[in-house]
N, C-alpha and C positions, 0 to 999 in steps of 0.2 A: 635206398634199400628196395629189393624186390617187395613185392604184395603177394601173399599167401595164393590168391587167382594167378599171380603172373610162376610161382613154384608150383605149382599146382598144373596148370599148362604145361611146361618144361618138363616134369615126371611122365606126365602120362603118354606126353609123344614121345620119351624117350624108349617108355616101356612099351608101346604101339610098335616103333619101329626096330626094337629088340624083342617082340614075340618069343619066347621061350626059352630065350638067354637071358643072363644079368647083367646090370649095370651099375655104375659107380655111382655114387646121388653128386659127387664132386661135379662129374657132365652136364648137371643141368644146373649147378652152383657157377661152373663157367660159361654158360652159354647166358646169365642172366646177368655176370657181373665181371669185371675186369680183377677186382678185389673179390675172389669168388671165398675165399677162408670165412671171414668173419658169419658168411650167408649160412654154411654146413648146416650149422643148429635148427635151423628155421628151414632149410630144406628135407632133413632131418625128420620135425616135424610134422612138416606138413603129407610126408610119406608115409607117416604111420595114421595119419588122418586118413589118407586115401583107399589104409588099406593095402599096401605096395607091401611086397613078401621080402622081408628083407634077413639074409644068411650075413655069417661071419665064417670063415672056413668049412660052407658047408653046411656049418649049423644055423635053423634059426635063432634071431635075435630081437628083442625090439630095437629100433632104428634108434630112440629118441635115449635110450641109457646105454647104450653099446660102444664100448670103446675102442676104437681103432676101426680101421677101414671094415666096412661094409659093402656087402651088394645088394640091388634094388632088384624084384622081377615082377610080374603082374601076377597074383596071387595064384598059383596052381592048381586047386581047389576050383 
């Protein structure tokens, strides 16, 4: 299993390198794991640690009780 530092990496160059768009948190669940499912939760988390602005259609949501797909961006604020 990934390590909160090694999810925590993975969000924020994901959101570095999407500057002003969103992204799935699933991308940086696959980029850390082959089995990237079980990781969601804990990537999940560790976005709403970071701070990471995360919408559901549009609307904000929190990342860590929101259900069904989400998007990640770096806080617009």
């Amino acid at each position: 299993m990934a390590t909160d530092a090694e999810i925590a990496e993975a969000l924020l160059r994901l959101a570095a390198e999407r500057a002003g768009r969103t992204f799935c948190p699933s991308e940086a669940a696959r980029v850390l794991a082959d089995d990237w499912r079980p990781l969601m939760p804990e990537v999940r988390r560790v976005a709403a640690e970071l701070g990471l602005h995360a919408t559901q259609r549009g609307v904000a949501v929190d990342p860590v009780t929101a259900r069904g797909p989400i998007r990640l961006a770096q806080d617009p604020g």
